[in-house]
Wavefront OBJ file of the C-alpha trace (Angstrom):
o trace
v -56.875 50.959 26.513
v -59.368 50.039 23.967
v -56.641 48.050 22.049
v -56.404 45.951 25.495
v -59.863 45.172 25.904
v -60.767 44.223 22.667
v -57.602 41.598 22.413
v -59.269 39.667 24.590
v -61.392 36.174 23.450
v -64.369 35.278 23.798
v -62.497 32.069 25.623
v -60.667 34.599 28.325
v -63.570 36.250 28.751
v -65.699 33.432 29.842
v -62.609 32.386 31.597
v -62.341 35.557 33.478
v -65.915 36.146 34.312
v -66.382 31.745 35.961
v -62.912 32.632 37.771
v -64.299 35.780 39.210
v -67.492 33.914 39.790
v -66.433 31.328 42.078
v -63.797 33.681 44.207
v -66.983 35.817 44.747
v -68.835 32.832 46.275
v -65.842 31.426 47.796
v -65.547 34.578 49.946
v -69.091 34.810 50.780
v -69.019 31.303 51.947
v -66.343 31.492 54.086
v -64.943 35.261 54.218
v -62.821 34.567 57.365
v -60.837 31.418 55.256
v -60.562 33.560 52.803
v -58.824 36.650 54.216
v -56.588 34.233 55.785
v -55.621 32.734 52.400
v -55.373 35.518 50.553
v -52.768 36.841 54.072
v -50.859 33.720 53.363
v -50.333 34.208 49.872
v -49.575 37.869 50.605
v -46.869 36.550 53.191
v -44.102 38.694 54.074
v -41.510 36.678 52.785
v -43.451 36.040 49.452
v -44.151 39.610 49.034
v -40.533 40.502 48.813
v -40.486 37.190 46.204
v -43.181 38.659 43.958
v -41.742 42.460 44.144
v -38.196 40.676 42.537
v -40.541 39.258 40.218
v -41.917 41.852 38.904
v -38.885 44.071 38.968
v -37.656 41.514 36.869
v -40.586 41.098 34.732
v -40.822 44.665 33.987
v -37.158 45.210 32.928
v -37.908 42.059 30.375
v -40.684 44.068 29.265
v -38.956 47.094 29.089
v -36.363 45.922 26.838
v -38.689 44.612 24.645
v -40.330 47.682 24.364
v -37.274 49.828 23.439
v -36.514 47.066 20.522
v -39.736 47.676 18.733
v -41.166 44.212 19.514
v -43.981 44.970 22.049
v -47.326 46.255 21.451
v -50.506 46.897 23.443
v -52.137 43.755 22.852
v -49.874 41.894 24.380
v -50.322 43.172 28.054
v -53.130 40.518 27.907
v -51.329 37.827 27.108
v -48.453 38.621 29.647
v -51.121 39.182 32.234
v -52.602 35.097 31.635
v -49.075 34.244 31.480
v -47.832 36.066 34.983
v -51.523 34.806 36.603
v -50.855 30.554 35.450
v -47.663 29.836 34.394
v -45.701 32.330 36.382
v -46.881 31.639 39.447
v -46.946 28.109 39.050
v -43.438 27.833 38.395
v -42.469 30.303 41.407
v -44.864 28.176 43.571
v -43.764 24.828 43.098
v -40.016 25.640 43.734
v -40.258 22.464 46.905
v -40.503 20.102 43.607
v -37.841 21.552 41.197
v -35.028 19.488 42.893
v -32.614 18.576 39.997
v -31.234 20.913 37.146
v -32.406 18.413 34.952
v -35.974 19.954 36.102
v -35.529 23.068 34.596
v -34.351 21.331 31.302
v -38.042 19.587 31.101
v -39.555 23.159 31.480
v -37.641 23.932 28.164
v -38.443 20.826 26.448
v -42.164 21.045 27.007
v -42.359 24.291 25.272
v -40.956 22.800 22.000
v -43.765 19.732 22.349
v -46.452 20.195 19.064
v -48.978 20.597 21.873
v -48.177 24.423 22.509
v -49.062 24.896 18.833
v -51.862 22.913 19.048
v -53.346 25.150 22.110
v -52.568 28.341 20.783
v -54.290 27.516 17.608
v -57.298 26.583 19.309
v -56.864 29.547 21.310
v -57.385 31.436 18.784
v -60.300 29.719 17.246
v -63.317 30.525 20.057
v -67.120 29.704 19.573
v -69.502 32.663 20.914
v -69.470 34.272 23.517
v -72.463 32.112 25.290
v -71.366 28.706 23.597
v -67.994 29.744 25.468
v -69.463 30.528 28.795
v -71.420 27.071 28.530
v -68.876 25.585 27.576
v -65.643 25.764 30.124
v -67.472 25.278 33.456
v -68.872 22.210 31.732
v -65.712 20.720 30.747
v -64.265 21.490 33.897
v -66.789 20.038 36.100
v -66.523 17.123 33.942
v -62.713 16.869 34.601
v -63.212 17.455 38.344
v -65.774 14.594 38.267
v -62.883 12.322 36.845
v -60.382 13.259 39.633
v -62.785 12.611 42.048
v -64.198 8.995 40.377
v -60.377 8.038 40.019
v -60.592 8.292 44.170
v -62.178 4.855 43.992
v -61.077 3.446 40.589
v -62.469 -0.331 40.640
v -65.679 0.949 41.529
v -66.669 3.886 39.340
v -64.504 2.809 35.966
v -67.821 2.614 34.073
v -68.485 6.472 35.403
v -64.801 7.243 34.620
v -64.897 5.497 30.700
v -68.315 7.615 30.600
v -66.671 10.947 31.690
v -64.121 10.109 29.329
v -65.860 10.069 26.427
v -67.813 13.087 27.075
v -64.297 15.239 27.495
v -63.191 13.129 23.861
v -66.441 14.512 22.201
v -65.801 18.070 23.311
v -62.651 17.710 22.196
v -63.161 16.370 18.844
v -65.895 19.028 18.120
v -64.212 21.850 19.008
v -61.254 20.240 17.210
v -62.979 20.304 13.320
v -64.249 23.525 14.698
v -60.576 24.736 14.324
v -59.571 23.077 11.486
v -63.026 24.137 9.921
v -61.836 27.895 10.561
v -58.088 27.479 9.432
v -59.361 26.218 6.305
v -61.790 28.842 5.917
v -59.926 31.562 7.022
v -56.654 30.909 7.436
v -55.239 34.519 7.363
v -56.911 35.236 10.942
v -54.495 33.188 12.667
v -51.103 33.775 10.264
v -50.499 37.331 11.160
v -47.911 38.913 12.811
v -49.749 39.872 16.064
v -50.709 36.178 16.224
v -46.688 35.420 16.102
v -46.026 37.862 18.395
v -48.627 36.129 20.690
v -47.440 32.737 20.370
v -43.770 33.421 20.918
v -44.274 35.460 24.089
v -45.414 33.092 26.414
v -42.484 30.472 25.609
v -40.147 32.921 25.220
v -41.040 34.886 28.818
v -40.719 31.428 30.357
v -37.574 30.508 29.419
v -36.266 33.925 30.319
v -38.072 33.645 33.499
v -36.270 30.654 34.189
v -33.216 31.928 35.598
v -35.124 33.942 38.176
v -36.955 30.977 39.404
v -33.806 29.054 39.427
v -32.304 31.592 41.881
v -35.419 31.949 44.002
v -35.006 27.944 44.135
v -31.327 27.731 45.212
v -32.046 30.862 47.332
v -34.571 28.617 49.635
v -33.015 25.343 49.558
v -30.142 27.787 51.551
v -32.890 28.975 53.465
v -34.206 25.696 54.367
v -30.316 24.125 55.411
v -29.503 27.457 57.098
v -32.495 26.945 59.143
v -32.006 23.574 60.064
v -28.348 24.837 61.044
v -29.360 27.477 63.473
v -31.882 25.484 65.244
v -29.280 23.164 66.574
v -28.102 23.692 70.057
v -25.251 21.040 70.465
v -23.086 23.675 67.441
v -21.779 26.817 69.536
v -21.483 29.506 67.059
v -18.334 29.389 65.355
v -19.330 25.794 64.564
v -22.403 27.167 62.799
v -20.241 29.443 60.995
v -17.585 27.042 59.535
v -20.320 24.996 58.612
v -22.601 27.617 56.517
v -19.165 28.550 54.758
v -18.541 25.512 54.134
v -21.747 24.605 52.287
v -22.056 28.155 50.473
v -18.539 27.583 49.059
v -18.676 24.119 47.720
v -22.672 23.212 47.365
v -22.401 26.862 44.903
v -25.538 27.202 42.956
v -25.805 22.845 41.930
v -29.160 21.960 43.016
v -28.202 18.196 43.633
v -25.382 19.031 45.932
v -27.280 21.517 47.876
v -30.407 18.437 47.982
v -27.448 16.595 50.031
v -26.190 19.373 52.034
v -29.617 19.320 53.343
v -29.682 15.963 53.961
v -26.449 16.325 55.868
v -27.512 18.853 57.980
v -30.478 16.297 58.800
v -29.534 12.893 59.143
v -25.641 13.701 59.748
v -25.766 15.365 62.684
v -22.816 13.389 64.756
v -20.311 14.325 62.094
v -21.587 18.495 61.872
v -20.693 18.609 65.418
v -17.652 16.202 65.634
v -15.759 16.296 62.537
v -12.533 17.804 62.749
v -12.056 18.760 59.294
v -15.713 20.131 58.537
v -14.770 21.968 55.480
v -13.235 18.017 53.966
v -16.169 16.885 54.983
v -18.792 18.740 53.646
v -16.769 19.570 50.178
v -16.657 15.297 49.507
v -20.006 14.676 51.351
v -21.783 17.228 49.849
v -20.857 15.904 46.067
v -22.289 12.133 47.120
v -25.632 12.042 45.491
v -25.879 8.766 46.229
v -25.398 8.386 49.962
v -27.718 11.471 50.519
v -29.915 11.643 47.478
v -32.968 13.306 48.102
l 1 2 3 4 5 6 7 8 9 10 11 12 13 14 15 16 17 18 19 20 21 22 23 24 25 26 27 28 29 30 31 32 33 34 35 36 37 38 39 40 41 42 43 44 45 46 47 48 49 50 51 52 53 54 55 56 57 58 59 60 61 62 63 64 65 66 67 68 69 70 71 72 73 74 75 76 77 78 79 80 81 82 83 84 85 86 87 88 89 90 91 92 93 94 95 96 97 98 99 100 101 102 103 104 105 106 107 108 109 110 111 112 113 114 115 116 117 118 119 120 121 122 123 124 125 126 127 128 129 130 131 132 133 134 135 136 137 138 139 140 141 142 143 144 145 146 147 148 149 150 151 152 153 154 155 156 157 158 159 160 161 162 163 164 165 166 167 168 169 170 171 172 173 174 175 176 177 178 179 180 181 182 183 184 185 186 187 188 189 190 191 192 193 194 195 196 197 198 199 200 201 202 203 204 205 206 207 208 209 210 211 212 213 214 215 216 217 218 219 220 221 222 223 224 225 226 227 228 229 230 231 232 233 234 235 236 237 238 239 240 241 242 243 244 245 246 247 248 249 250 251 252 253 254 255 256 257 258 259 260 261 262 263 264 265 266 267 268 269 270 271 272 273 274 275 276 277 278 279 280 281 282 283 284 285 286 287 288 289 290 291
């Protein structure tokens, strides 16, 4: 337990403690909103989501366990990973609509930016510098979002902003390279490879899960749309779901046009004669029905 604690950074810590901060006064302020948000997320349908996650999650752990390549430490770095990246990825499902999406997950991890951040990750000022220092640079961000609202007319506030998140940047930037010179055996160790390898390599094995879960609700989502019409008796509904399991399989773009068919094709669901033609040529036109 005390190997857990004390892998934490300064960084997380401060990170951890703001985070905590503001759901504390979020709930006070409005404790009603915030039951009801914390409900949603807690949704009956996500809740069977998140238990397959973590089934899933745990068996990758597991396995990595009984090969002699986990260690304590790295609970905390699964944990940040699970609570941002994780999460993000299962939560955004609506956007991943091509295969080619998942493909851009991969390629981001091999960008010289994830080095970059886990170098400076690992590089922290104190304790109070760090607790100073990241609700600063995020109100400063949150300030640009808002100025970018009306562009023409705060661009002087926005090139101001700017500069102030380029100067943070650049100090704590030859704060880094001031320590890797310095001490450059605190970051080349083999904890520190373990650390950096994890979260890249738990994404792309999280992948597949989230690619399921994806294909999984686009089904949900034309099944839905299915059911709900009255002018299909049954048997229609049937033929039709068969249909699009068998030939829209697990292809993201032909099950973005089987939804699309189900929407704007409506005529031809309920008077086609050969449905299961239909929907096997239709489905394949990402062109006519590209979403």
């Amino acid at each position: 337990m005390n190997e857990f604690l004390e892998s934490f950074s300064n960084r997380e810590i401060s990170i951890i403690s703001w985070t905590l901060l503001v759901i504390t006064i979020m709930f006070f302020i409005n404790i009603s909103g915030f039951l009801n948000l914390v409900k949603s997320f807690f949704a009956k349908k996500l809740r069977y989501i998140y238990f397959s996650m973590l089934s899933y999650l745990g068996i990758i752990v597991y396995i990595f366990h009984v090969i002699g390549l986990w260690e304590i430490s790295l609970y905390k770095d699964f944990l940040f990973w699970l609570l941002t990246s994780a999460f993000v990825m299962l939560l955004s499902i609506n956007k991943l609509k091509k295969t080619s999406d998942f493909r851009n997950i991969i390629l981001k991890l091999l960008t010289i930016n994830v080095f970059v951040e886990f170098i400076s990750s690992n590089y922290n000022f104190s304790l109070l510098k760090e607790l100073l220092l990241i609700p600063f640079a995020t109100f400063i961000s949150i300030m640009i979002v808002v100025a970018q609202q009306k562009k023409n007319e705060n661009e002087k506030v926005i090139n101001l902003l700017n500069q102030i998140l380029i100067l943070i940047g650049f100090i704590s930037f030859c704060y880094v390279v001031y320590r890797l010179i310095k001490s450059p055996e605190e970051l080349f160790t083999i904890k520190n490879l373990k650390s950096f390898l994890l979260s890249p390599l738990l994404t792309i094995l999280f992948i597949p899960f989230v690619f399921l879960v994806t294909a999984y609700s686009k089904y949900e989502q034309i099944y839905m749309n299915i059911d709900r019409y009255r002018f299909l008796n049954k048997n229609r509904k049937r033929k039709i779901k068969f249909a699009i399991l068998r030939f829209g399989n697990l292809n993201l773009e032909y099950l973005n046009n089987a939804h699309n068919i189900t929407i704007w094709r409506k005529a031809e669901l309920q008077n086609e004669e050969d449905i299961y033609n239909y929907i096997r040529y239709e489905i394949k036109n990402d062109i006519k029905y590209k979403g």
